[in-house]
Gaussian input, Z-matrix of N, CA and C with variables (Angstrom, degrees):
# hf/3-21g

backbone

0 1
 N
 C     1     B1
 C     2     B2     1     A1
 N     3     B3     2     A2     1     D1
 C     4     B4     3     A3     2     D2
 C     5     B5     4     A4     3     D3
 N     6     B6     5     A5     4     D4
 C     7     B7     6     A6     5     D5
 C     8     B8     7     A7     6     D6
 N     9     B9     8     A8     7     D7
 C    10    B10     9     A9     8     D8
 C    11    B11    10    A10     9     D9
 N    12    B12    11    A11    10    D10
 C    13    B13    12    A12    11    D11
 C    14    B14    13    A13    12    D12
 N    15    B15    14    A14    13    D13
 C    16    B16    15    A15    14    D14
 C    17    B17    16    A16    15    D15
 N    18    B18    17    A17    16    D16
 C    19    B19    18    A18    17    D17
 C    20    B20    19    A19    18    D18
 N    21    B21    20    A20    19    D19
 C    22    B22    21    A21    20    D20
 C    23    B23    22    A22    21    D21
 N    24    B24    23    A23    22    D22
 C    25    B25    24    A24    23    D23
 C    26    B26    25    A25    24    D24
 N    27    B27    26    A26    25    D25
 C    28    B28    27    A27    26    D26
 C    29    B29    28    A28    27    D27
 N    30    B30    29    A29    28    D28
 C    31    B31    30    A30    29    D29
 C    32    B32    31    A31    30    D30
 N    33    B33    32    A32    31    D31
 C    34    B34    33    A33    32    D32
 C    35    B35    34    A34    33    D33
 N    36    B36    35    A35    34    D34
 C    37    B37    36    A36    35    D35
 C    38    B38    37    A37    36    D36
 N    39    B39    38    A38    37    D37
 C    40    B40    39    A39    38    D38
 C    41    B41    40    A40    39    D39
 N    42    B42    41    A41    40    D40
 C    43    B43    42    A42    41    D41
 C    44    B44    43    A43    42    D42
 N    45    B45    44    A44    43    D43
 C    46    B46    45    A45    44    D44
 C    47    B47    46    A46    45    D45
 N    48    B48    47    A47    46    D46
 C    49    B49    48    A48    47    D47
 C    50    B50    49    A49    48    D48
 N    51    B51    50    A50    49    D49
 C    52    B52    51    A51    50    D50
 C    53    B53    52    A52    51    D51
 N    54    B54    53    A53    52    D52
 C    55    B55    54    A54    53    D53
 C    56    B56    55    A55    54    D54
 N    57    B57    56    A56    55    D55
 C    58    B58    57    A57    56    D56
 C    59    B59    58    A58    57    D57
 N    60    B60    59    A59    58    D58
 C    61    B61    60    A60    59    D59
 C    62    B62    61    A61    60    D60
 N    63    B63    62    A62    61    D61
 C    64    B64    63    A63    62    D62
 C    65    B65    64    A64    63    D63
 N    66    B66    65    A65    64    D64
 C    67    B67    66    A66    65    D65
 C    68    B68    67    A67    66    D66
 N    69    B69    68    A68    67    D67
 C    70    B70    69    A69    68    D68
 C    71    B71    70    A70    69    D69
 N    72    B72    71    A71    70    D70
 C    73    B73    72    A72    71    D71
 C    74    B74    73    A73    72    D72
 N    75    B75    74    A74    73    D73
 C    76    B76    75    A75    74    D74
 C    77    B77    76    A76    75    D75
 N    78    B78    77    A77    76    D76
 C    79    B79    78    A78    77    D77
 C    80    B80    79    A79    78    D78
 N    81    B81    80    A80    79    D79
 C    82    B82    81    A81    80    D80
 C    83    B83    82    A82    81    D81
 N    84    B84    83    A83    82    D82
 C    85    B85    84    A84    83    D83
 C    86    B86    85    A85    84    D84
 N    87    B87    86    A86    85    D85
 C    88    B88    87    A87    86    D86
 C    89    B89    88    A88    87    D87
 N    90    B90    89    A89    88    D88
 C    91    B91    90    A90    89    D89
 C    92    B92    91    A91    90    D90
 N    93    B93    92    A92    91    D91
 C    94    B94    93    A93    92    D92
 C    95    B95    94    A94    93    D93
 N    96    B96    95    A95    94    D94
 C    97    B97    96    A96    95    D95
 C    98    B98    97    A97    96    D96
 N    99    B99    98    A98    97    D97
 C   100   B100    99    A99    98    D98
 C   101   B101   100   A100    99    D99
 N   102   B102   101   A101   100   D100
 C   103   B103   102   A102   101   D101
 C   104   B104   103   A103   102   D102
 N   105   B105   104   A104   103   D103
 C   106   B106   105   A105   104   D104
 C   107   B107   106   A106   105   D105
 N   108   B108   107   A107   106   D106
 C   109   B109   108   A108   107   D107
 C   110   B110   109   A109   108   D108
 N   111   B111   110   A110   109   D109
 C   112   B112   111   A111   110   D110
 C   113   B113   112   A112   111   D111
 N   114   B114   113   A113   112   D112
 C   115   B115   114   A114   113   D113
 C   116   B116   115   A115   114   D114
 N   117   B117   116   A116   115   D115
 C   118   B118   117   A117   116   D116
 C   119   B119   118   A118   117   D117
 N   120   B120   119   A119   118   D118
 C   121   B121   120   A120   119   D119
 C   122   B122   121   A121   120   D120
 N   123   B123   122   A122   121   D121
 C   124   B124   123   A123   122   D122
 C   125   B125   124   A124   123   D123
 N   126   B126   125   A125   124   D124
 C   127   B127   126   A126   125   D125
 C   128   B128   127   A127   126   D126
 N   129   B129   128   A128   127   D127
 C   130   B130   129   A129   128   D128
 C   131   B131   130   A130   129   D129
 N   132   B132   131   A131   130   D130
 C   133   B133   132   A132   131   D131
 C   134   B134   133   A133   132   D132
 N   135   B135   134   A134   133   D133
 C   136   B136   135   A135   134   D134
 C   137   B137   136   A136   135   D135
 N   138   B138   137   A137   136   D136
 C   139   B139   138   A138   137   D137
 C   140   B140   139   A139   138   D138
 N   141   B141   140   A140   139   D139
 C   142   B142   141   A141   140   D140
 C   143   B143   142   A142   141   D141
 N   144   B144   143   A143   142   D142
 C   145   B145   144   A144   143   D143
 C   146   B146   145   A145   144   D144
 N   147   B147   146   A146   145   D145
 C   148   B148   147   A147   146   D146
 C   149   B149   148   A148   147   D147
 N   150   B150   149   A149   148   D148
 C   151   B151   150   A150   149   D149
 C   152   B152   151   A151   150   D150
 N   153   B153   152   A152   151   D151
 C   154   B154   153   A153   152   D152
 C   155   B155   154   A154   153   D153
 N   156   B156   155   A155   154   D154
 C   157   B157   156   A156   155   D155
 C   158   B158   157   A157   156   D156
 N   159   B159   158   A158   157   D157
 C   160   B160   159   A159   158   D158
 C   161   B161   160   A160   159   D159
 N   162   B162   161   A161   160   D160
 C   163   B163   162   A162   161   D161
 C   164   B164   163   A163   162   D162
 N   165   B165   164   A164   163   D163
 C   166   B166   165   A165   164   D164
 C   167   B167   166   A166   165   D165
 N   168   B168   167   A167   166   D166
 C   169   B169   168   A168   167   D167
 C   170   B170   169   A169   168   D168
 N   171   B171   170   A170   169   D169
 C   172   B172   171   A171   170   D170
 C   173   B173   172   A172   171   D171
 N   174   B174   173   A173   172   D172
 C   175   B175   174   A174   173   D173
 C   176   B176   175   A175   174   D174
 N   177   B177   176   A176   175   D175
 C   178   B178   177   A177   176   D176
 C   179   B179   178   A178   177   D177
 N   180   B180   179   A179   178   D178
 C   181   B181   180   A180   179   D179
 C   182   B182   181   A181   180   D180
 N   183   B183   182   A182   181   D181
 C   184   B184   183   A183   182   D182
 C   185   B185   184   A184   183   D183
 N   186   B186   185   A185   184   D184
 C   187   B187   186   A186   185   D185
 C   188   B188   187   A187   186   D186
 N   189   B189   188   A188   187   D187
 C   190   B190   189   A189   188   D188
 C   191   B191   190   A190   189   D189
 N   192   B192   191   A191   190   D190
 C   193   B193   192   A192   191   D191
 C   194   B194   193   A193   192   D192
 N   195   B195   194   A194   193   D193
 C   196   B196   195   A195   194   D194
 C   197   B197   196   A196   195   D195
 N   198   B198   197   A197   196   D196
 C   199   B199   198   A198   197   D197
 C   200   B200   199   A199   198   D198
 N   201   B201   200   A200   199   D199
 C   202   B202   201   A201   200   D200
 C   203   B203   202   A202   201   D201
 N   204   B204   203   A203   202   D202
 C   205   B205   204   A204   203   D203
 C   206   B206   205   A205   204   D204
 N   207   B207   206   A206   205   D205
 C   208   B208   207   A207   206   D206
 C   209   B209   208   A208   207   D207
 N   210   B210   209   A209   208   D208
 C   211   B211   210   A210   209   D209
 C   212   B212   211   A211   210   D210
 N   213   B213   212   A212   211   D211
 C   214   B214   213   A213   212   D212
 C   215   B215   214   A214   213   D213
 N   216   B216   215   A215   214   D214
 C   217   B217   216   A216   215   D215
 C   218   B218   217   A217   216   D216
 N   219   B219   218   A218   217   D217
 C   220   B220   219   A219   218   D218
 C   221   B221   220   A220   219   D219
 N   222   B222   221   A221   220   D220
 C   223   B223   222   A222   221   D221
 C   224   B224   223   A223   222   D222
 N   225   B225   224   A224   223   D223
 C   226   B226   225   A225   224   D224
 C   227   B227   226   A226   225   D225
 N   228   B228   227   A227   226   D226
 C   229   B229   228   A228   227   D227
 C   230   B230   229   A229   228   D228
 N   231   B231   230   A230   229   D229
 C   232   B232   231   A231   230   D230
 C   233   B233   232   A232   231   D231
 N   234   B234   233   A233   232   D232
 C   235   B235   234   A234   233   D233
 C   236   B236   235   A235   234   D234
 N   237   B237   236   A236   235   D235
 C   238   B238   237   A237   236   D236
 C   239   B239   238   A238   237   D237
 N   240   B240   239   A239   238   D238
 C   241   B241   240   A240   239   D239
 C   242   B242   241   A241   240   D240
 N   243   B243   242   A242   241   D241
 C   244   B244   243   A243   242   D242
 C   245   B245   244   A244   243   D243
 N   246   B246   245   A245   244   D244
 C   247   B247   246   A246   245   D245
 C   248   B248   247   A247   246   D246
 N   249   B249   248   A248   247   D247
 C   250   B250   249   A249   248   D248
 C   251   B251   250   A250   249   D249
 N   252   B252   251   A251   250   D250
 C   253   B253   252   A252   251   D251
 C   254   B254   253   A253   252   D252
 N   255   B255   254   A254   253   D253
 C   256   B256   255   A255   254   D254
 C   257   B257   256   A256   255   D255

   B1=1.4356
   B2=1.5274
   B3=1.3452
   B4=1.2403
   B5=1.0092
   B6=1.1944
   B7=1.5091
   B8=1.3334
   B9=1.4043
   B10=1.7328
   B11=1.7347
   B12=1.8893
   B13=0.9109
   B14=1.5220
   B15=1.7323
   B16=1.1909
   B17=1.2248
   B18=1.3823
   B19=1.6959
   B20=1.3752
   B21=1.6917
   B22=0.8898
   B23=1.8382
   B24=1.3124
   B25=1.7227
   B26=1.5459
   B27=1.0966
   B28=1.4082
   B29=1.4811
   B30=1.7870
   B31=1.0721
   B32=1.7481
   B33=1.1931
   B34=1.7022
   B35=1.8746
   B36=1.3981
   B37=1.9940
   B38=1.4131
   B39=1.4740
   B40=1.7423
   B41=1.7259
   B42=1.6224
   B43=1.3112
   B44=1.6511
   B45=1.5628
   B46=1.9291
   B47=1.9719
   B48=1.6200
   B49=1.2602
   B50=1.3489
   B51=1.1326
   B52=1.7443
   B53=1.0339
   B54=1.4760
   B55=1.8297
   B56=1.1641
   B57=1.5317
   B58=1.0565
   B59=2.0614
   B60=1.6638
   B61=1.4889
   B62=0.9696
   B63=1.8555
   B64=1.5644
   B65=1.8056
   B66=1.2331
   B67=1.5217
   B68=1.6213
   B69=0.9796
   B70=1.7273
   B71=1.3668
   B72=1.6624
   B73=0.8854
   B74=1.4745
   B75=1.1533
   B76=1.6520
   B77=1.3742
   B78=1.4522
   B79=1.3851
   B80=1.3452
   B81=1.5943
   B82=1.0306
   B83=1.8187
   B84=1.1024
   B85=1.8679
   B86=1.5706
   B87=1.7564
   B88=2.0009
   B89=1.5808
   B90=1.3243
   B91=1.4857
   B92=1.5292
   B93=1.3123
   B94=2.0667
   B95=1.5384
   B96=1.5054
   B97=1.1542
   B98=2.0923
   B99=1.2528
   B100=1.1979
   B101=1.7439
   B102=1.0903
   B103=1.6216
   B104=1.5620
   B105=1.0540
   B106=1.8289
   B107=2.1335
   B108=1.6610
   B109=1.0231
   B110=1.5053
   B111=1.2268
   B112=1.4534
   B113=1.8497
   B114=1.4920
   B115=1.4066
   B116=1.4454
   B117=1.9211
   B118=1.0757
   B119=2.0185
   B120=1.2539
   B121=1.5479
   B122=1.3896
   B123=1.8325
   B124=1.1445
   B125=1.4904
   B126=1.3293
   B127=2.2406
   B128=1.3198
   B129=1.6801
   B130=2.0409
   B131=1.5366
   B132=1.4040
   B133=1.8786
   B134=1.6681
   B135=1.1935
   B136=1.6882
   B137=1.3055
   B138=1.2154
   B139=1.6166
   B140=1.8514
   B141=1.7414
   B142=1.3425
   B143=1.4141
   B144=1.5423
   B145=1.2647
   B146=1.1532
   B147=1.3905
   B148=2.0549
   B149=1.2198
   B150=1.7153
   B151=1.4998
   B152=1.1232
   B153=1.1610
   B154=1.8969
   B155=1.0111
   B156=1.3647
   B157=1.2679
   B158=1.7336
   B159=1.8363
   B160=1.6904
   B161=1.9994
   B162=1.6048
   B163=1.8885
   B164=1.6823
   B165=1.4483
   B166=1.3912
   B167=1.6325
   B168=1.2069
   B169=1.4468
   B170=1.3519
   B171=1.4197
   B172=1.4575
   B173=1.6384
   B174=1.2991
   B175=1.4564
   B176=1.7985
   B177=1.1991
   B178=1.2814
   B179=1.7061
   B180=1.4294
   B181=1.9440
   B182=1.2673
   B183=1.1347
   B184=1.6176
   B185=1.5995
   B186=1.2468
   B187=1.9960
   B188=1.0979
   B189=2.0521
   B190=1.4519
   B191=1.3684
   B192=1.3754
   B193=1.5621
   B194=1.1195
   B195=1.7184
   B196=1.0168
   B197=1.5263
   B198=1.2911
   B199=1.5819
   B200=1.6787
   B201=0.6680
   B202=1.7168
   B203=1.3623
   B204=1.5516
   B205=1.3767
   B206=1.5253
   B207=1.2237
   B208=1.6030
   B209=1.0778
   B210=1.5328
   B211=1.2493
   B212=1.7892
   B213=1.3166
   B214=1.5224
   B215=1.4048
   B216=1.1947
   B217=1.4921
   B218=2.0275
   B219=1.2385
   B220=1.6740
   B221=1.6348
   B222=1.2394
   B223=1.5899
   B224=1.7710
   B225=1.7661
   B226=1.2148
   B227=2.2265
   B228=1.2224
   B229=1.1716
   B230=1.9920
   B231=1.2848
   B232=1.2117
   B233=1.3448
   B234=1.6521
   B235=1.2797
   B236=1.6990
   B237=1.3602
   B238=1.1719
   B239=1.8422
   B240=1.5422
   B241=1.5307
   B242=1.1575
   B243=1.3353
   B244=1.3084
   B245=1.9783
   B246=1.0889
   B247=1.3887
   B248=1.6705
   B249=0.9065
   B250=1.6220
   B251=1.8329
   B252=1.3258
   B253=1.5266
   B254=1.4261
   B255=1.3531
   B256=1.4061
   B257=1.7049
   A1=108.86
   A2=119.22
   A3=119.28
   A4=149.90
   A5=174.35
   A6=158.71
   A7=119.95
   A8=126.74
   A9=113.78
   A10=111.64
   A11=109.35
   A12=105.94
   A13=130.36
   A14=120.94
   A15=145.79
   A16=94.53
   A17=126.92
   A18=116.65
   A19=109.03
   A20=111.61
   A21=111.14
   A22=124.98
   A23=115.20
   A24=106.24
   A25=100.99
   A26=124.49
   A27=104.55
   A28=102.39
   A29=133.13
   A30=129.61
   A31=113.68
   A32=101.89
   A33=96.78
   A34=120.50
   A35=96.52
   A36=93.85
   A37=100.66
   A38=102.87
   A39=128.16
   A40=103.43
   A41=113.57
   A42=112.40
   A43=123.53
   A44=90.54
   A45=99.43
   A46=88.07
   A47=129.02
   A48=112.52
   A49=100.34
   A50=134.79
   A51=139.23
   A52=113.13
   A53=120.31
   A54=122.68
   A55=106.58
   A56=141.12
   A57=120.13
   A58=127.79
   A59=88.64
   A60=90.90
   A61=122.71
   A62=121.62
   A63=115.11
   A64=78.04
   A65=136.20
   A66=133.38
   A67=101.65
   A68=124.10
   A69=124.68
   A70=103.93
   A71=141.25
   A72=143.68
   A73=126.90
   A74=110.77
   A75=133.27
   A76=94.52
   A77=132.45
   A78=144.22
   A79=104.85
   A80=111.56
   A81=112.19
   A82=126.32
   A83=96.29
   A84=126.51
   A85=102.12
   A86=103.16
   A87=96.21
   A88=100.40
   A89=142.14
   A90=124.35
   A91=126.39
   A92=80.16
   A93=97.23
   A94=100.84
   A95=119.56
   A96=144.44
   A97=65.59
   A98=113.73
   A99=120.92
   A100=99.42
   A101=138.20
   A102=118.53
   A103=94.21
   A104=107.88
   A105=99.27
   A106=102.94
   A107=112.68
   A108=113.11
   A109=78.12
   A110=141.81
   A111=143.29
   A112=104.90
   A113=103.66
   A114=108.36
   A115=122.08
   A116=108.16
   A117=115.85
   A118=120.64
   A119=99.11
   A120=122.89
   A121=108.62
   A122=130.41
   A123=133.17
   A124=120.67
   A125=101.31
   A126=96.82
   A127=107.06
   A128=99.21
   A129=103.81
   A130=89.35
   A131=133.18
   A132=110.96
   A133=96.83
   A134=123.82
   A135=96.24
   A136=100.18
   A137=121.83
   A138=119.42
   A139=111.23
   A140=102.29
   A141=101.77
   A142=103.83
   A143=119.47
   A144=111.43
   A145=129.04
   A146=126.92
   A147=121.44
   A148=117.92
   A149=120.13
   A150=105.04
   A151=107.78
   A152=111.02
   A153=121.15
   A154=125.93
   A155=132.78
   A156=164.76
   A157=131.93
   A158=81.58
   A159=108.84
   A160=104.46
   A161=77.54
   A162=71.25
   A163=112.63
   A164=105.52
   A165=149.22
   A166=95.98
   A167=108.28
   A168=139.23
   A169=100.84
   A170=130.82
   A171=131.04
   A172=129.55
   A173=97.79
   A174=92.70
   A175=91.44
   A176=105.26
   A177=119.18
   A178=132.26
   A179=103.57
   A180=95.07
   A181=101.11
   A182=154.08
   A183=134.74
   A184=95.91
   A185=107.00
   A186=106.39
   A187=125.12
   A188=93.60
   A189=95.61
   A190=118.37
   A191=137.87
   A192=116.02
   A193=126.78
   A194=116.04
   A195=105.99
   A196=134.70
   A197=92.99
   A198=96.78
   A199=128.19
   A200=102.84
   A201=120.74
   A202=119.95
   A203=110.77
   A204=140.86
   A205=110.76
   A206=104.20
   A207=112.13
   A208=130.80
   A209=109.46
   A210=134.68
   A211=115.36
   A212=101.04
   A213=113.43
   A214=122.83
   A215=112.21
   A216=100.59
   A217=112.38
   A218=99.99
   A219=96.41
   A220=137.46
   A221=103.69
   A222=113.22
   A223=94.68
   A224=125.04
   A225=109.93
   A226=95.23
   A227=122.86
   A228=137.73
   A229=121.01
   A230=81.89
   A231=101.84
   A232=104.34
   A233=136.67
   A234=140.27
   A235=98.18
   A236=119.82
   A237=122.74
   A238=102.31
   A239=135.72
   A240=139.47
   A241=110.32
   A242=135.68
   A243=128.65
   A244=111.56
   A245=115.98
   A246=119.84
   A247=88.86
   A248=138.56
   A249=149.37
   A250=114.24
   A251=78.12
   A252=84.97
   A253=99.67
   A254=121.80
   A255=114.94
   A256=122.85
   D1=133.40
   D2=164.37
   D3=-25.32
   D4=-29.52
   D5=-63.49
   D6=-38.96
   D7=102.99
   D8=178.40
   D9=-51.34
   D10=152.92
   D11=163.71
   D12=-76.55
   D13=123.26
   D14=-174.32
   D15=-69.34
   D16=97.81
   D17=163.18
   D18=-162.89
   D19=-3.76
   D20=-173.42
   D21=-70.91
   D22=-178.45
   D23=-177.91
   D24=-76.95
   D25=-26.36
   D26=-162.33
   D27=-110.19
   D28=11.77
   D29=134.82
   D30=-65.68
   D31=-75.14
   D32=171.51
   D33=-22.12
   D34=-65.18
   D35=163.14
   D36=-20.74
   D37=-91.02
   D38=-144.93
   D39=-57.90
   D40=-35.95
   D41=172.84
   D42=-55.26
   D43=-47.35
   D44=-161.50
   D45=-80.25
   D46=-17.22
   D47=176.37
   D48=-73.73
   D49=-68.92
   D50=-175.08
   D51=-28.81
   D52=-44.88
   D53=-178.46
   D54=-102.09
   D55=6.95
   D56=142.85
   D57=-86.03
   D58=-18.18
   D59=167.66
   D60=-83.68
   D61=-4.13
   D62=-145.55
   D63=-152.73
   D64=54.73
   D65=-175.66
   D66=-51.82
   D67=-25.88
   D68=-175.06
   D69=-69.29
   D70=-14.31
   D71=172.83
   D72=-76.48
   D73=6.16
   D74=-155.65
   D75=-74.91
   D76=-57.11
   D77=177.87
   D78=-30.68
   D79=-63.12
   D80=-159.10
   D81=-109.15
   D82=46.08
   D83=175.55
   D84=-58.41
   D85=-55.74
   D86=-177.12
   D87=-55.42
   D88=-12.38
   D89=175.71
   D90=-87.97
   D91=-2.49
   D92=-170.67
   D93=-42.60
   D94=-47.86
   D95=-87.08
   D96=-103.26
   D97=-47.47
   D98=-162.99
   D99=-68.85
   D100=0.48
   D101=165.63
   D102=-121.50
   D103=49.76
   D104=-166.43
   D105=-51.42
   D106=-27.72
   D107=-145.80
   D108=-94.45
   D109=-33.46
   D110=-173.12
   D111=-62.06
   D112=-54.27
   D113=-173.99
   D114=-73.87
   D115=-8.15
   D116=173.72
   D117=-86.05
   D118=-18.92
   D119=-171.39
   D120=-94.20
   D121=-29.62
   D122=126.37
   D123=-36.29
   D124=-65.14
   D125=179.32
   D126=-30.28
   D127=-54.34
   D128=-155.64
   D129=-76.29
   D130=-34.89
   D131=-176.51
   D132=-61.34
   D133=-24.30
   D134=-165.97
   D135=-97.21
   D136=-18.91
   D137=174.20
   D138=-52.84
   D139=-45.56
   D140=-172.14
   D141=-75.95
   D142=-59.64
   D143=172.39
   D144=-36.31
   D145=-24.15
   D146=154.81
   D147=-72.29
   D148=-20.99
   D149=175.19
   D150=-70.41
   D151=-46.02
   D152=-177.66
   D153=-60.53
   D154=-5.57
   D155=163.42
   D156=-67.94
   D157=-49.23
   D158=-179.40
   D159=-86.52
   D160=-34.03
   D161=-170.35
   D162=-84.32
   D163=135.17
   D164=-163.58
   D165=-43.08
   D166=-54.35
   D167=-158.55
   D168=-51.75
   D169=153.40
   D170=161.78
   D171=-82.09
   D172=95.01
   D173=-163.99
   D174=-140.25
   D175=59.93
   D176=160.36
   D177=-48.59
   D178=-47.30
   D179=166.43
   D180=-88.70
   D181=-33.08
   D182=166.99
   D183=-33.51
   D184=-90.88
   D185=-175.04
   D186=-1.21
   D187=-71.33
   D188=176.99
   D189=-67.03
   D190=-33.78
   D191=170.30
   D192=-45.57
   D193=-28.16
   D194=169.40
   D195=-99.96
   D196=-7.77
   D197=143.49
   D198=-55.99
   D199=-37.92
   D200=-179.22
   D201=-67.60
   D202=-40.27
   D203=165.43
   D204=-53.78
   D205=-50.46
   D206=-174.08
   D207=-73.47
   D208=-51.32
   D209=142.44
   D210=-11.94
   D211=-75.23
   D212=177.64
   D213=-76.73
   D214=-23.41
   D215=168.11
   D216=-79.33
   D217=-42.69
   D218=145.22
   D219=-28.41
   D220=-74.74
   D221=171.30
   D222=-43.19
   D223=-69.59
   D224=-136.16
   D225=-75.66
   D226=-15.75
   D227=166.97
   D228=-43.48
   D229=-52.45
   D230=-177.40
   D231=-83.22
   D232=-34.41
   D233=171.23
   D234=-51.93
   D235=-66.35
   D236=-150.62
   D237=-84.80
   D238=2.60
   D239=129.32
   D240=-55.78
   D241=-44.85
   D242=-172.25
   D243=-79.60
   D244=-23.48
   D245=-172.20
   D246=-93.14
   D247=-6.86
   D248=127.03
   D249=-14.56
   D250=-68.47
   D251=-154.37
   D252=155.74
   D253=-43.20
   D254=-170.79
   D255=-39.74

């Protein structure tokens, strides 16, 4: 199977969040390329999780799902850098 192209906005999001939380990952950016669809589905949880964040409104378990969301797409991100080599 191919590798999708990584260029999208909400790969870029999920990328520049991971390596700024995880700077030890810097090495290994040419591998991103292989969860492009993982690091892109991370982008969109943190995209929503800032709307939900910004808005006024009480919408407290939305947040946390997407807290939860993020969280875990993190962990399994960071699993699959480390089965890398990382």
């Amino acid at each position: 199977m191919a590798e999708k192209e990584a260029s999208s906005e909400s790969f870029q999001i999920g990328l520049k969040s991971l390596l700024d939380r995880h700077p030890e990952l810097r090495p290994y950016v040419p591998v991103a390329s292989r969860w492009t669809e993982l690091i892109e589905t991370y982008g969109d949880a943190l995209m929503a999780k800032a709307k939900w964040q910004s808005d006024t409104s009480d919408h407290e378990m939305i947040l946390d799902h997407y807290v939860a969301v993020c969280d875990e797409l993190e962990a399994t991100l960071l699993a699959n850098f480390r089965a890398e080599g990382w």
